[in-house]
C-alpha positions as CSV (number, residue, x, y, z in Angstrom):
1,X,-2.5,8.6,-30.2
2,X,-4.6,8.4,-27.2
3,X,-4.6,10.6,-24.0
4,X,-2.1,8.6,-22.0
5,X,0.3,7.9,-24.5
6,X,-0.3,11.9,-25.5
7,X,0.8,12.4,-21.5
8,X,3.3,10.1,-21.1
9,X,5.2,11.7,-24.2
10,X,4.9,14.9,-22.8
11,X,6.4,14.2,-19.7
12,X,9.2,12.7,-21.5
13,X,9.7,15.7,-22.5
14,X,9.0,15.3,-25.9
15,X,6.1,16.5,-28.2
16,X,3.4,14.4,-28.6
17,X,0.6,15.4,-31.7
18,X,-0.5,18.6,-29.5
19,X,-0.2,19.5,-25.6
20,X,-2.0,17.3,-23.2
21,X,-4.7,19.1,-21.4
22,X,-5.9,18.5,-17.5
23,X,-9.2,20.4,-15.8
24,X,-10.4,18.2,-12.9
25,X,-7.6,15.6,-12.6
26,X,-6.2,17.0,-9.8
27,X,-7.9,18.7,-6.6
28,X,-5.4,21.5,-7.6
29,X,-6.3,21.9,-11.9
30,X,-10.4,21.7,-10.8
31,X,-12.9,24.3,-10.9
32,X,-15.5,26.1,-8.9
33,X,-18.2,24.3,-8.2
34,X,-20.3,27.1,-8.3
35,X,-18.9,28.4,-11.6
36,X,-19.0,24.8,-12.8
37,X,-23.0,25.1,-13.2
38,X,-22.9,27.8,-14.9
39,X,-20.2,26.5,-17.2
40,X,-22.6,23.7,-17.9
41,X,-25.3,26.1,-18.5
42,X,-23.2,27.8,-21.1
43,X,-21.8,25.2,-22.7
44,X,-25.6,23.9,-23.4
45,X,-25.1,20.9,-21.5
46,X,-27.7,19.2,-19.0
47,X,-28.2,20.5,-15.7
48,X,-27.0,17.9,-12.9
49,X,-26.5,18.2,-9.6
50,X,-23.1,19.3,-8.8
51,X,-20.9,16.5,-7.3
52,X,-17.9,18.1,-5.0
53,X,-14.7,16.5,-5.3
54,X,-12.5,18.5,-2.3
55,X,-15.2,19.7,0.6
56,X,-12.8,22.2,1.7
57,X,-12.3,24.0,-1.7
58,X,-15.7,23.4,-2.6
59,X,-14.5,22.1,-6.0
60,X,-16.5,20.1,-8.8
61,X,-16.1,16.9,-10.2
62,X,-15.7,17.4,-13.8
63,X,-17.9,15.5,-15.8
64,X,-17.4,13.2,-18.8
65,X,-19.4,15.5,-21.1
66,X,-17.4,18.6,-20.2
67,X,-14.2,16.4,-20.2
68,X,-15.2,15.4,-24.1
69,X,-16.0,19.1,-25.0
70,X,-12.2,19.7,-23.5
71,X,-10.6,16.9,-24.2
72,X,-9.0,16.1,-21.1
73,X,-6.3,13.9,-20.9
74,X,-6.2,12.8,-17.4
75,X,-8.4,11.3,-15.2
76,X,-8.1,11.5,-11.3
77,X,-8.6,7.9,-9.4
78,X,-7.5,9.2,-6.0
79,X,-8.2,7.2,-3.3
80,X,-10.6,8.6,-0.5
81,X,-7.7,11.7,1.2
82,X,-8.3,13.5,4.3
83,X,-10.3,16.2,2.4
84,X,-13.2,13.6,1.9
85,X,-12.5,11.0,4.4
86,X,-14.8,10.1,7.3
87,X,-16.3,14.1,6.8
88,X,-19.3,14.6,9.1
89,X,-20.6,18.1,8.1
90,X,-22.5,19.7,11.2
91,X,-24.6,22.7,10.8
92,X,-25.4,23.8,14.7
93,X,-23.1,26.4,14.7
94,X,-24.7,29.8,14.5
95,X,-23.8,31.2,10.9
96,X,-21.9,28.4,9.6
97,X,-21.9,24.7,8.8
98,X,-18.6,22.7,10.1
99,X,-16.4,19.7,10.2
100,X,-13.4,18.1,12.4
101,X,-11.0,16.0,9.8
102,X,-10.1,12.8,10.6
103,X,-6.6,14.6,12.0
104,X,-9.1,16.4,14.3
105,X,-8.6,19.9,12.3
106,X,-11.8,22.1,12.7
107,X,-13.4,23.7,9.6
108,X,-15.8,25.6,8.8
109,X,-17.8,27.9,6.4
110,X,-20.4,30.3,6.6
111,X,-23.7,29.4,5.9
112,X,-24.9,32.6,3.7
113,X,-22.1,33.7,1.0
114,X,-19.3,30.9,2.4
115,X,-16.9,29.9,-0.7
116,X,-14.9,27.0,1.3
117,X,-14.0,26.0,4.5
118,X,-11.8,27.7,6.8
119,X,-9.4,26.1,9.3
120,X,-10.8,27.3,12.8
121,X,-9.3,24.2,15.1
122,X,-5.7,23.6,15.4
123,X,-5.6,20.7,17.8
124,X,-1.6,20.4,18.2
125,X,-2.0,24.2,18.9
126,X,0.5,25.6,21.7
127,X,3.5,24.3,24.1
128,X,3.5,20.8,23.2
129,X,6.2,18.2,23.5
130,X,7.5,15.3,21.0
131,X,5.9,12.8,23.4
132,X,2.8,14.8,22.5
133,X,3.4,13.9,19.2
134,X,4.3,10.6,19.5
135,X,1.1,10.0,21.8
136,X,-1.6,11.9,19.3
137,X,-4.1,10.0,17.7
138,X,-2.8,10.2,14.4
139,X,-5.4,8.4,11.1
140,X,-4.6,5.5,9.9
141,X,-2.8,5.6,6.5
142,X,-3.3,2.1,4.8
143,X,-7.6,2.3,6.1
144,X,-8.1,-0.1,3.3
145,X,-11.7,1.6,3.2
146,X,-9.5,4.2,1.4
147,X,-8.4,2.3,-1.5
148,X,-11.8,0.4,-2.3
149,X,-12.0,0.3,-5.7
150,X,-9.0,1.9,-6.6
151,X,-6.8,-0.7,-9.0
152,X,-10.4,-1.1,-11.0
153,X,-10.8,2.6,-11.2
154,X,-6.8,2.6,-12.4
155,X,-7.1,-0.1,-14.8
156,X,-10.1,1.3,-16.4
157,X,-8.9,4.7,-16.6
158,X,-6.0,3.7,-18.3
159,X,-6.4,0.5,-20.4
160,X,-10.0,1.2,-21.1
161,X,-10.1,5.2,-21.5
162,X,-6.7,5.3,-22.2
163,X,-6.2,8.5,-20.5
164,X,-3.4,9.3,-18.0
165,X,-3.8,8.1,-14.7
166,X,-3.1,10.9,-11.7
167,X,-3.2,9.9,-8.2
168,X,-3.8,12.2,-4.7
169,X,-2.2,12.0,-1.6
170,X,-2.9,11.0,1.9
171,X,-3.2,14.7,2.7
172,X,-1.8,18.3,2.3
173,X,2.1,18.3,2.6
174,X,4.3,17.4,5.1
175,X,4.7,21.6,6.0
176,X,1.1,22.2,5.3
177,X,0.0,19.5,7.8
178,X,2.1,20.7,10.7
179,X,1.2,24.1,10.4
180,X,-2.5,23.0,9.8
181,X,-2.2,20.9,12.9
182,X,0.1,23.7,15.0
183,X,-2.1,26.7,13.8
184,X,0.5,29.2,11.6
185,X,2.1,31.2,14.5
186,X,3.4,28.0,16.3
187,X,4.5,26.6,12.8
188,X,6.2,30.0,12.1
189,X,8.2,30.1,15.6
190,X,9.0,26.2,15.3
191,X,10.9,27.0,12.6
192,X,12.6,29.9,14.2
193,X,13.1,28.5,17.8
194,X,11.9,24.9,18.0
195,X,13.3,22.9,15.4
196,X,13.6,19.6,17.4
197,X,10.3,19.4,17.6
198,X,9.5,20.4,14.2
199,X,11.8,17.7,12.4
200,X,10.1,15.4,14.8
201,X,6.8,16.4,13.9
202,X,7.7,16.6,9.7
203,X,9.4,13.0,10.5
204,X,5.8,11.8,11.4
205,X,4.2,12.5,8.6
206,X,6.9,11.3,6.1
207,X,5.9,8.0,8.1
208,X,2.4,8.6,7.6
209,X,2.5,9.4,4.1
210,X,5.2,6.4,3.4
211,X,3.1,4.2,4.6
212,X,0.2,5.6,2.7
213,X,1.6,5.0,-0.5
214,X,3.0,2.1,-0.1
215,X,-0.5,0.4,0.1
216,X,-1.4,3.2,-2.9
217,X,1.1,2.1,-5.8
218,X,0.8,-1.6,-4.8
219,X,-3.1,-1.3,-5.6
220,X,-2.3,0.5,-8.6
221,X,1.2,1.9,-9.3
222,X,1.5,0.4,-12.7
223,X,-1.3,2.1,-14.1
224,X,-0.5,5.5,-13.0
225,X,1.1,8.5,-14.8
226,X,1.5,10.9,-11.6
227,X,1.8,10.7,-7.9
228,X,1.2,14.2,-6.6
229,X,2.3,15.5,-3.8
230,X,2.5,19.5,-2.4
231,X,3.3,21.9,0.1
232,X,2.8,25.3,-0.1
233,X,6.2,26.7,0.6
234,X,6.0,31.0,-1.2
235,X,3.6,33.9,-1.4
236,X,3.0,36.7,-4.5
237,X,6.5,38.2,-3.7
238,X,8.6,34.9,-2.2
239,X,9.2,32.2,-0.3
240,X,7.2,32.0,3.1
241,X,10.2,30.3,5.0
242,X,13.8,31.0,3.6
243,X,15.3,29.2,1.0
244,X,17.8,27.9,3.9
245,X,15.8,26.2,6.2
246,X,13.9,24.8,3.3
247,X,17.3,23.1,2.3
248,X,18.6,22.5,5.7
249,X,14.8,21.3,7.5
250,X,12.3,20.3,5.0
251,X,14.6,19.3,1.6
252,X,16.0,16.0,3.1
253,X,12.8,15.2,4.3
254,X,11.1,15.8,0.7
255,X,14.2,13.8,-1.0
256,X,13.0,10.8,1.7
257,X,9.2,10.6,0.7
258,X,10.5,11.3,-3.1
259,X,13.0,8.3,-2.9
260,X,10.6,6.1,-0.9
261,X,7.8,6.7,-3.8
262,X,10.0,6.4,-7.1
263,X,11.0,2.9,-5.9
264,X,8.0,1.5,-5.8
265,X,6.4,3.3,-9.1
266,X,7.9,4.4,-12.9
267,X,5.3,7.3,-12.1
268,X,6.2,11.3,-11.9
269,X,6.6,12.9,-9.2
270,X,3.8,15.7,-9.4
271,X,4.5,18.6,-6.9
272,X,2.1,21.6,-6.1
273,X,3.5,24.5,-4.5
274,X,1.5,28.0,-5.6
275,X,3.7,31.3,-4.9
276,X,7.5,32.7,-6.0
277,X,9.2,29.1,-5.6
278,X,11.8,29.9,-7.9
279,X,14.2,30.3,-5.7
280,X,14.3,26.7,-4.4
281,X,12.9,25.0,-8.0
282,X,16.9,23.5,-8.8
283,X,15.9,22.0,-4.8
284,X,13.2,20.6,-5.5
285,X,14.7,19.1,-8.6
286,X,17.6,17.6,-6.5
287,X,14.8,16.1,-3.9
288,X,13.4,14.4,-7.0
289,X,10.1,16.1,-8.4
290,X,10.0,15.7,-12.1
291,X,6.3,18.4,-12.3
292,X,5.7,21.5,-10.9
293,X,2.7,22.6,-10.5
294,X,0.6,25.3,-10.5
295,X,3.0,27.6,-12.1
296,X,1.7,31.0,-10.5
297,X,2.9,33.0,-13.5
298,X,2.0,36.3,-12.1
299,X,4.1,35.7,-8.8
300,X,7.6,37.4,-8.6
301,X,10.1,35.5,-10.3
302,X,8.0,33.3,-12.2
303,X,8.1,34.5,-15.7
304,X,6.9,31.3,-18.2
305,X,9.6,32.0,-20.6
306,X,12.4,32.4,-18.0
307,X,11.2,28.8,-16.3
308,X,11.2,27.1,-19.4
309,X,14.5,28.0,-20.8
310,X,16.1,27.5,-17.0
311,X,14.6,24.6,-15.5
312,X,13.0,22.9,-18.8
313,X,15.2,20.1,-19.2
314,X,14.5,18.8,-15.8
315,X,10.8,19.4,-15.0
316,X,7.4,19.7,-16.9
317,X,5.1,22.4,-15.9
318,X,1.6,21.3,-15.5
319,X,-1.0,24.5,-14.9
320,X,0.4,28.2,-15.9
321,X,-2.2,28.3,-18.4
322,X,-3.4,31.6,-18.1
323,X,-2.2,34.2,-15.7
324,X,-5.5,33.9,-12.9
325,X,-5.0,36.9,-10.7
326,X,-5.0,39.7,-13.6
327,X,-6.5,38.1,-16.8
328,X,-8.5,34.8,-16.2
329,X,-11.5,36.8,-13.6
330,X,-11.1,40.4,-15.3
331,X,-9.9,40.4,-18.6
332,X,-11.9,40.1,-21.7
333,X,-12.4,36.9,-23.8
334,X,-9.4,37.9,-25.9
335,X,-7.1,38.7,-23.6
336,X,-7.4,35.5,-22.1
337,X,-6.5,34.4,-25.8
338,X,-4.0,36.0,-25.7
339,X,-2.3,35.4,-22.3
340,X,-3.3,31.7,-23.1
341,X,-1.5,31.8,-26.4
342,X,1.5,33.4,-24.6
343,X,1.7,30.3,-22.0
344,X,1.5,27.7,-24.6
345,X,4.3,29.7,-27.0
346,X,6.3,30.0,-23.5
347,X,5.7,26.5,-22.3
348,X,5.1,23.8,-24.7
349,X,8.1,23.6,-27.0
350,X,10.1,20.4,-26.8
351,X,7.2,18.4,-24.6
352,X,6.9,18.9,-20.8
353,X,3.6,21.2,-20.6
354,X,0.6,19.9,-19.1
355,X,-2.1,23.2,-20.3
356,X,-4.2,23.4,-17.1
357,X,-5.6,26.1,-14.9
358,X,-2.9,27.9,-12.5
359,X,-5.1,26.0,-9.3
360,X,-8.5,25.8,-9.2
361,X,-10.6,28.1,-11.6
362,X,-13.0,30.4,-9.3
363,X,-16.7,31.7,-8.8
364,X,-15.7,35.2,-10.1
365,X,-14.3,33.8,-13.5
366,X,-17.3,34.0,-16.4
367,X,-17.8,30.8,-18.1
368,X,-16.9,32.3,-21.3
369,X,-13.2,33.0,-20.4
370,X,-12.8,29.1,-18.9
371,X,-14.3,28.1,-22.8
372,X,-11.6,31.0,-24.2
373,X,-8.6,28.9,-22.6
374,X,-9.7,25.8,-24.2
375,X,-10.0,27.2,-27.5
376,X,-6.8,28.3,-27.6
377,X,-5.2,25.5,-26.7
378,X,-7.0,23.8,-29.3
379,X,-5.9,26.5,-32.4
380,X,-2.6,26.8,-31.4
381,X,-1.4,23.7,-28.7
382,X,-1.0,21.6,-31.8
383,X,2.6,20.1,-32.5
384,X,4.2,20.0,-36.2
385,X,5.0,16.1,-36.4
């Protein structure tokens, strides 16, 4: 069995010989590239220089060697998104080195210390009309510049490797953007006092993002095992904007993009949304995701055990691997055993578990826990056939 029949079982939601595994596939299951040096190092493998696959998270392309050692089942063939796209870095500002997105964000990071880039430009910022909207100077979705290369990189991947196949976005989601592009306090009071213009501006980038993925899946649809999308929607203790005007602003929107996509592919619908979700998970499976992702274990509400036996019919859980905010940075070698084997015991029964990071693996985690995860999975993520 090879990785992308191993992944395509799994999200079947049966079991496959043992758990398919991700680190890297996604800009959201990556790691630090930072720490990924020093994983390298520790591993015994040959220094290189550091390739960086997101320029705002400052995360690492994974490597074949390290994806051998793992034995990684998916391989990411996004085409060029927003977070690498046109990216001009600039470094005459005192203290820190910058960029303006091709949606005309502003980032930047410092210079000494910096760990990513911070949004410091919201260019849709203040009283601004739909005409404003309508009249911005929005990127241009189907740039075939972004999808050089991409049906190759697909068909190889899949027919060749035979891994599974994931593939990125235009850009973050359809809430994300506008509240990237608004700056947070406007987003926050457009959905309290201004939602005309809000479902005008969320309409926009269901275009965008249509049209995006249209030119996407016809380059390479029948080669891939995962679209993903995201959007950020909870915090540690719950959901950022309440579980009402998700359903009544942002669901039928979601259900749009979701129903445009799954016409045009037999791929799953990958969704990322860190935080207490829970509340709005039987939502999201109405507007059609078929993963959730990252499965922020130690946020309220999102016990592994409880999601599996609620929700574990419908969806697959890709990430929750080990719980990152009080075990993967802190905790000894075998408590991240331990928490590991807890995820997997939790999780992978019956198919639908992807064993990845919960998000991207950080600087402050030593390289020996990231190798403790991976051993676990391979001593105890195998299936009794």
């Amino acid at each position: 069995m090879n990785s992308r029949q191993r992944l395509a079982i799994a999200l079947d939601h049966k079991e496959p010989d043992h758990v398919p595994c991700d680190l890297g596939g996604t800009v959201l299951s990556g790691i630090s590239h930072d720490l990924y040096g020093r994983l390298r190092a520790h591993l015994g493998l040959a220094a290189i220089e550091v390739r960086i696959a997101d320029v705002v998270q400052q995360i690492a392309v994974v490597d074949d060697d390290v994806r051998d050692l793992f034995h990684v089942d998916v391989r990411d063939v996004a085409p060029r998104s927003s977070a690498s796209f046109n990216i001009g870095i600039q470094d005459d500002m005192p203290g820190y080195t910058y960029f303006y997105d091709e949606w005309g964000i502003g980032w930047k990071m410092p210079k000494v210390g910096g760990f990513y880039y911070d949004m410091f430009h919201h260019p849709l910022k203040g009283d601004i009309s739909t005409g404003d909207i309508d009249r911005y100077r929005w990127p241009d979705p189907a740039d075939p510049a972004r999808f050089h290369g991409l049906r190759e990189r697909a068909r190889h991947a899949a027919e060749v490797e035979g891994q599974g196949v994931v593939i990125g976005g235009l850009c973050a989601g359809i809430m994300e953007m506008v509240a990237w592009l608004r700056g947070f306090e406007d987003y926050y009071l457009d959905f309290a006092g201004n939602t005309k213009l809000l479902e005008h501006f969320l309409d926009k980038l269901v275009e965008l993002k249509m049209a995006y993925w249209e030119r996407a899946l016809a380059e390479g649809g029948e080669y891939i095992s995962a679209i993903v999308e995201a959007d950020d929607m909870a915090g540690q203790n719950g959901m950022l904007i309440s579980p009402r005007a998700y359903r009544e602003i942002v669901k039928p929107r979601h259900k749009k993009l979701f129903d445009f996509i799954k016409a045009r592919t037999r791929a799953k619908i990958f969704f990322h949304s860190c935080g207490a979700v829970r509340k709005v998970i039987p939502d999201l499976i109405e507007a059609g995701i078929d993963i959730l992702n990252p499965v922020q274990v130690s946020a309220a509400g999102m016990d592994s055990a409880e999601l599996k036996r609620e929700y574990g019919a419908d969806l697959t859980f890709w990430g929750g691997a080990v719980d990152p905010q009080n075990v993967l940075g802190s905790g000894s070698v075998q408590d991240v055993k331990d928490d590991a084997r807890r995820r997997i015991d939790d999780l992978a029964p019956g198919g639908g578990f992807v064993f990845a990071p919960v998000h991207n693996i950080q600087s402050n985690v030593p390289p020996e826990n990231v190798v403790a995860m991976w051993e676990t999975l391979r001593e105890h993520g195998t299936y009794n056939q």
